[in-house]
C-alpha positions in Angstrom: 0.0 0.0 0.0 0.9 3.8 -0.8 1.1 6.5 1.7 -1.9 8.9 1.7 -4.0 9.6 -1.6 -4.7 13.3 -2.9 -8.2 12.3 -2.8 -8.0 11.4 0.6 -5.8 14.1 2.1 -8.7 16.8 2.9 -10.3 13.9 5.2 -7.1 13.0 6.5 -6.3 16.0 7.7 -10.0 16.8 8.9 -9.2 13.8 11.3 -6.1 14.9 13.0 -7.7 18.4 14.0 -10.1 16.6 15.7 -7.4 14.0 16.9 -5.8 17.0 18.4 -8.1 18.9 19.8 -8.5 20.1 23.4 -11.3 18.4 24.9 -12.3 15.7 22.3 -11.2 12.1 22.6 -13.3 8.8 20.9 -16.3 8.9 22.8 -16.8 12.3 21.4 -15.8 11.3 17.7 -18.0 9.0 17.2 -21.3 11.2 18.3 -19.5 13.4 15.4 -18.7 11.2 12.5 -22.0 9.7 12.7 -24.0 13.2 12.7 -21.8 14.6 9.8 -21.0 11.6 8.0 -17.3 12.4 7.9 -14.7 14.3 9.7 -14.3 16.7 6.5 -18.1 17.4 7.2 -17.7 17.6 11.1 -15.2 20.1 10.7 -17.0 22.7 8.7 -20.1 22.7 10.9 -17.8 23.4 14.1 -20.2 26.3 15.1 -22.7 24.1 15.5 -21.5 21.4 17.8 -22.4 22.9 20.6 -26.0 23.4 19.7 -26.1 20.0 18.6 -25.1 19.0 22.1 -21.9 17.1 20.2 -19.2 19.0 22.2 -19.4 21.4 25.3 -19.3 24.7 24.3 -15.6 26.3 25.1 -14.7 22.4 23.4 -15.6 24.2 20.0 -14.4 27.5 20.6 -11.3 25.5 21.0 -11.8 24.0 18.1 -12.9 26.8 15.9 -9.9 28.7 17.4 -7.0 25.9 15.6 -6.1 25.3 18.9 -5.3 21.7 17.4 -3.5 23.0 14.5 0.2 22.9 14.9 0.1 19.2 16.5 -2.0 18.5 13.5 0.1 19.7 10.5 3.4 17.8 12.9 1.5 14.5 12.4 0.6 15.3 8.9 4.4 15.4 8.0 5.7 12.8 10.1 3.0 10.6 8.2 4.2 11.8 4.8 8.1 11.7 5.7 7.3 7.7 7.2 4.9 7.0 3.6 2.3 5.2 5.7 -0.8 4.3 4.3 -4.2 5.7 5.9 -7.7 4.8 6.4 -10.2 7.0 7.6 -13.5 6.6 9.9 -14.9 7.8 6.1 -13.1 5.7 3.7 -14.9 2.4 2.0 -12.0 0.3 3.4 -12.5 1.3 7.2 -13.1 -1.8 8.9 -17.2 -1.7 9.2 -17.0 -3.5 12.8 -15.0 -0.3 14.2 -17.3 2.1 12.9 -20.2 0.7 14.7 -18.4 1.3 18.2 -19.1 4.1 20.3 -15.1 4.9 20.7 -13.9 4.0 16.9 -10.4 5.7 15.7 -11.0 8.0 13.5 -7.9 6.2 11.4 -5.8 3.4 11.2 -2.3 3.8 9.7 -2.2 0.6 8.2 0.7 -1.9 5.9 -0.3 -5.1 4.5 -4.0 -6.8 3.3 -6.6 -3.6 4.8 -9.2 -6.4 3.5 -8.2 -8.6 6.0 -10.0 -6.1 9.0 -13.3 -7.2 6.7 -13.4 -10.2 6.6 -14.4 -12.6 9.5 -12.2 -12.2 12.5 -11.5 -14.1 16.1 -9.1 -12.5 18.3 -6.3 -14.9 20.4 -4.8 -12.7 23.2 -3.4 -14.5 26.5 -0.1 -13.5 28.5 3.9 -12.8 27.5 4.6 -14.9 30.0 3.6 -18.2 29.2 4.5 -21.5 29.2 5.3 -24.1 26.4 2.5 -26.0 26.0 0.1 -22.5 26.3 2.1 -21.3 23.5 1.7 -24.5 21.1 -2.1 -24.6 21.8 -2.4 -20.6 20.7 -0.5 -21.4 17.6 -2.0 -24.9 17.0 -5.9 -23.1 17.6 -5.2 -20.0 15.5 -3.8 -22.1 12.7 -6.8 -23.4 12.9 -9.1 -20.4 12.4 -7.1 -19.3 9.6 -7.4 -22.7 8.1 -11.6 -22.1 8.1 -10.7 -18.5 6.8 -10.7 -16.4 9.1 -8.6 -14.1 10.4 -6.8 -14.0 13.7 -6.2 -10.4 15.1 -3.7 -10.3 18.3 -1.2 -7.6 19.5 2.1 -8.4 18.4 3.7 -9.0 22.0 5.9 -11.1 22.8 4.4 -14.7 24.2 0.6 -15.7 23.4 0.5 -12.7 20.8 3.2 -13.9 18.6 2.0 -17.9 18.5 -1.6 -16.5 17.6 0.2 -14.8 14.7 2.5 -17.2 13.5 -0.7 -19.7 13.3 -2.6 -17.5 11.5 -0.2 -16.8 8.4 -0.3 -20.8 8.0 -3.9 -20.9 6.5 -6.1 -18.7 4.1 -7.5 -16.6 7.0 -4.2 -14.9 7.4 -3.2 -12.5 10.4 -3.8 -8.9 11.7 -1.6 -7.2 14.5 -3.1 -3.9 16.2 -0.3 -2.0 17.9 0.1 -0.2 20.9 2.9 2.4 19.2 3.6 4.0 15.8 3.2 2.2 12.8 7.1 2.5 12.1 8.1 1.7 15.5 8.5 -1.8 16.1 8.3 -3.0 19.6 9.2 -5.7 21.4 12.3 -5.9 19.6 12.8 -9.6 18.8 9.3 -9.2 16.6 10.5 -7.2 14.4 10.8 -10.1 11.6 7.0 -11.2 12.3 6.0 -7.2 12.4 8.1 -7.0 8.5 6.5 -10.9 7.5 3.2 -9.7 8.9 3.2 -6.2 6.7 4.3 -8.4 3.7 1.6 -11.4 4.1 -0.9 -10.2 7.2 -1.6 -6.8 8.0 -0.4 -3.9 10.2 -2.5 -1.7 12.1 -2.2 1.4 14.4 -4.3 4.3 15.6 -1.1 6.2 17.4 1.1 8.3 15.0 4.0 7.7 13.5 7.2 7.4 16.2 4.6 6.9 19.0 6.7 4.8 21.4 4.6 2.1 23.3 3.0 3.0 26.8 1.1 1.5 29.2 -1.9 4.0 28.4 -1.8 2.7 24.9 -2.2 -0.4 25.1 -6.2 -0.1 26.7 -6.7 2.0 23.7 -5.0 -0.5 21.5 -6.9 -3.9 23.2 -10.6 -1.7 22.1 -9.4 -2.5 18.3 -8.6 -6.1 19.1 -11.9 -7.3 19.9 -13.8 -4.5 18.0 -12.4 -5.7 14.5 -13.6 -9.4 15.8 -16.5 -11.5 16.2 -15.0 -13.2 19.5 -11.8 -13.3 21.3 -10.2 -16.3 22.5 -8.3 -16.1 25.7 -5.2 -18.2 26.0 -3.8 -18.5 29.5 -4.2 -15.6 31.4 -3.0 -14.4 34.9 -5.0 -12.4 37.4 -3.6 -9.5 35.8 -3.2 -9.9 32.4 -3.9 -7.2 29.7 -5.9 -10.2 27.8 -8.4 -9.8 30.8 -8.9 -5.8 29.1 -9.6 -7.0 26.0 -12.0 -9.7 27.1 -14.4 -7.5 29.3 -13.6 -4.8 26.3 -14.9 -7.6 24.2 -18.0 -7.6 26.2 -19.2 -4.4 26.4 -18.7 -4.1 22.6 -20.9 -7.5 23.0 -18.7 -10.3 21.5 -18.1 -13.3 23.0 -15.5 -14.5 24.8 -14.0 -17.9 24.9 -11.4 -19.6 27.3 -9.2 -22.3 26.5 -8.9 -25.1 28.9 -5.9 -24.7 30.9 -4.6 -26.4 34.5 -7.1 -25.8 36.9 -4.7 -25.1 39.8 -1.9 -22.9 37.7 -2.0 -19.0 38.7 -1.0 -18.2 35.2 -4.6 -19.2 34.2 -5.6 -17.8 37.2 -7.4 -14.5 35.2 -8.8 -17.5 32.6 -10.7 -19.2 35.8 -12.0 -15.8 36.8 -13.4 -15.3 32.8 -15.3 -18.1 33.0 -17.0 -17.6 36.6 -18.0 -14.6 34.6 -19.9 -16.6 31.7 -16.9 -17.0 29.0 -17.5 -20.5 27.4 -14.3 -23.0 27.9 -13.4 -24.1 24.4 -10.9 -26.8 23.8 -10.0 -26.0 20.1 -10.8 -24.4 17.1 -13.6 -26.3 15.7 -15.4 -25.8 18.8 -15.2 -21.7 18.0 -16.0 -21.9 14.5 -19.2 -23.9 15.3 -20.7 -21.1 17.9 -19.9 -18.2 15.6 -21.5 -20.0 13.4 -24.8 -17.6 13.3 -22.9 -15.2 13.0 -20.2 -16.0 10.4 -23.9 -16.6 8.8 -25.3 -13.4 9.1 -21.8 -11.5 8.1 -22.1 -13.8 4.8 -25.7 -13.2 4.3 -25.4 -9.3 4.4 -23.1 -9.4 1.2 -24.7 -8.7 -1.9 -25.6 -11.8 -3.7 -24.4 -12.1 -7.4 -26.8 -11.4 -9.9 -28.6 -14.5 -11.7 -29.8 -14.4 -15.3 -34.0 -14.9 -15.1 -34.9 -17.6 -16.7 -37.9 -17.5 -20.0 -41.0 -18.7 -18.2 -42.0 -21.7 -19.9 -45.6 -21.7 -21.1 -48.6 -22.9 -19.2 -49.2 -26.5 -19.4 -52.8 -27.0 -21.1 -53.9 -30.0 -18.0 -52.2 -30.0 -14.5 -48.5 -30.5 -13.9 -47.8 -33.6 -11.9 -46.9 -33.2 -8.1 -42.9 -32.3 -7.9 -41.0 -35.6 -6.7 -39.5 -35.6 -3.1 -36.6 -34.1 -2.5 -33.5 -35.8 -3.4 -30.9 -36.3 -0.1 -28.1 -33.8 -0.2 -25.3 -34.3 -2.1 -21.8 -33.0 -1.3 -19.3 -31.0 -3.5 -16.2 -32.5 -1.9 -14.9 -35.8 -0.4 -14.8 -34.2 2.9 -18.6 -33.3 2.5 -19.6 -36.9 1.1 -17.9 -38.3 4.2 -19.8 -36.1 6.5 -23.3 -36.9 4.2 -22.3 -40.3 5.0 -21.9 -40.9 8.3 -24.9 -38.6 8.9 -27.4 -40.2 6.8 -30.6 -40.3 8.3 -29.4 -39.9 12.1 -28.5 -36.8 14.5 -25.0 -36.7 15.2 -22.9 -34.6 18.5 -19.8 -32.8 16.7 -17.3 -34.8 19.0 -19.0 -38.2 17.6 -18.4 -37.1 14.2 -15.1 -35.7 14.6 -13.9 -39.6 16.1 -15.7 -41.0 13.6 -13.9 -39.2 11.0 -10.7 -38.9 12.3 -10.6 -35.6 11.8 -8.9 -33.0 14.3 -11.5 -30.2 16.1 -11.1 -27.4 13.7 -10.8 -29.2 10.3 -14.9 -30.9 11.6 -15.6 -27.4 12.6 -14.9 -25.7 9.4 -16.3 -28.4 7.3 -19.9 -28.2 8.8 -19.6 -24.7 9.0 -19.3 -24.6 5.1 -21.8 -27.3 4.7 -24.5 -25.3 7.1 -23.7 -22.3 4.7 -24.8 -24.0 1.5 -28.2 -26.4 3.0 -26.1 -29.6 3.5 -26.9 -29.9 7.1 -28.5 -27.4 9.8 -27.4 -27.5 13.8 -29.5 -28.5 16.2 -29.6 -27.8 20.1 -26.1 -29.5 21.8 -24.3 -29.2 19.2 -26.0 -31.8 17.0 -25.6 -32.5 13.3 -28.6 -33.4 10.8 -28.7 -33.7 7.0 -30.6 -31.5 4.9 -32.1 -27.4 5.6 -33.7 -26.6 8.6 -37.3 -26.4 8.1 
């Protein structure tokens, strides 16, 4: 990707005056870009926030004073000396999932696949300090969401963050790191081969300016991103404290789910994960397990796409006597040899996931995304406790 377009610029820099301006922070963008429709609009009509109740009144007398202004035009040129790329709050690429929130960025400087931030995405976040086999089941789970094709979205820290990465750029899904610093700062240190592999093959994001070192107020801002650009965040060992614990309750309010993977019941490193799910997180043991509850919605997000256009078919004339009753409906056939095996072992029965899965041979995720897939094109429909049938619902 380029750094900033022409066409883009005016809205660019619409954003960093009100990035920069006394008084105004996300919960007051958002009230803002959703009146105006823009920040380029929001700007102009500065005389009338007030009245609008959109901003207290000295707020945009600051504003319409340039109080912002000189921070503003310093970002502008760190941004163009750095050639980042930008998306705005405005811009068709914005991810749609951070506009909805009541605190979006107003940008994202951004390197790598932007489409990724569209697609479906599950976020894997635990701690930096975590043991061996925490670490394999982060990479081995996220390999697995990527596999289904969907992206994984984690923080680029050093521990849980990085094996949530590394299994995403394995599979179709791919990878996208929000960070808690500039775009051209890379940070911790020994990442900085993932951060280049991940703006070559994954994606990049920040909201912080260019040579914004990390800080430990950033990274609340930073964890909001996380689980707003995803459907659900899966938390992977997690201490009392852990920052994963922010972005799980963040994940909350923004109304996502939260998952927990099974851990050691007595080890204090999951001692935050024990506390998620007294609170109502659902324990998942892989994968599969996530794609199948997201299923609705994976559904709905693939449902709201346009549908391609289909050529009408000539009506045929009317018959001069009665057309016969249609026959029965033939059983559903498969497309591949996974989804014959499936068709198979279903036939006329209800089937638990975990039966199928033994029966198969199959690992968690690869059942998961295979019914999933199925679901989406009539093969089978869920029923309660995870059960399998063949055929639509009706």
């Amino acid at each position: 990707m380029n750094g900033p377009k022409e066409w883009d610029e005016r809205e660019f820099k619409s954003c960093l005056a009100l990035r920069h301006a006394p008084g105004l922070g996300p919960r007051s963008w958002g009230p803002l870009l959703r009146h105006f429709g823009s920040a380029w609009e929001a700007f102009g009509a500065a005389g009338q926030w007030a009245g609008l109740d959109l901003a207290a009144p000295e707020v945009a007398a600051a504003f319409q004073a340039r109080e912002w202004e000189a921070a503003a035009k310093a970002e502008f040129a760190a941004a163009r000396a750095a050639d980042l790329s930008v998306v705005t709050w405005a811009s068709p690429a914005f991810p749609e999932r951070l506009r909805q929130l009541p605190d979006p960025p107003l940008l994202l400087y951004c390197a790598g696949r932007i489409e990724l931030a569209n697609g479906p995405c599950v976020a894997v976040v635990g701690t930096r300090r975590c043991s061996a086999p925490a670490v394999q089941a982060a990479e081995h789970l996220a390999a697995g969401l990527s596999e289904a094709g969907i992206t994984v979205v984690s923080g680029l820290a050093r521990g849980i963050d990085r094996a949530a990465h590394l299994g995403g750029l394995a599979g179709p899904g791919g990878t996208a790191a929000v960070l808690g610093c500039g775009l051209d700062v890379c940070f911790p240190a020994e990442n900085a081969g993932l951060q280049a592999d991940l703006k070559e093959r994954g994606l990049v994001l920040s909201e912080f300016p260019p040579g914004a070192e990390p800080r430990g107020s950033h990274f609340p801002q930073r964890n909001r991103i996380i689980s707003g650009l995803s459907l659900g965040v899966v938390v992977v060992e997690a201490p009392a404290k852990s920052g994963a614990l922010i972005t799980a309750r963040l994940a909350l309010d923004q109304g996502r789910e939260v998952y927990v993977l099974e851990g050691p019941g007595d080890s204090p490193n999951f001692a935050g994960s024990r506390e998620l799910l007294e609170q109502g997180a659902l324990r998942v043991a892989s994968a599969g397990e996530v794609i199948l509850d997201l299923a609705p919605q994976l559904k709905a997000e693939l449902a709201s796409r346009p549908a391609p256009r289909r050529v009408a078919k000539p009506r045929a004339r009317a018959a001069a006597t009665a057309a016969p009753a249609p026959p029965p409906p033939a059983p559903p056939q498969g497309d591949t040899e996974e989804e014959r095996a499936v068709l198979a072992l279903l036939g006329s029965e209800r089937r638990q996931v975990d039966e199928l899965t033994r029966s198969l041979g199959w690992d968690a995720a690869r059942t998961g995304r295979v019914l999933l897939a199925m679901e989406l094109k009539g093969l089978l429909h869920q029923l309660p406790g995870m059960r399998f049938a063949a055929g639509p619902r009706h």
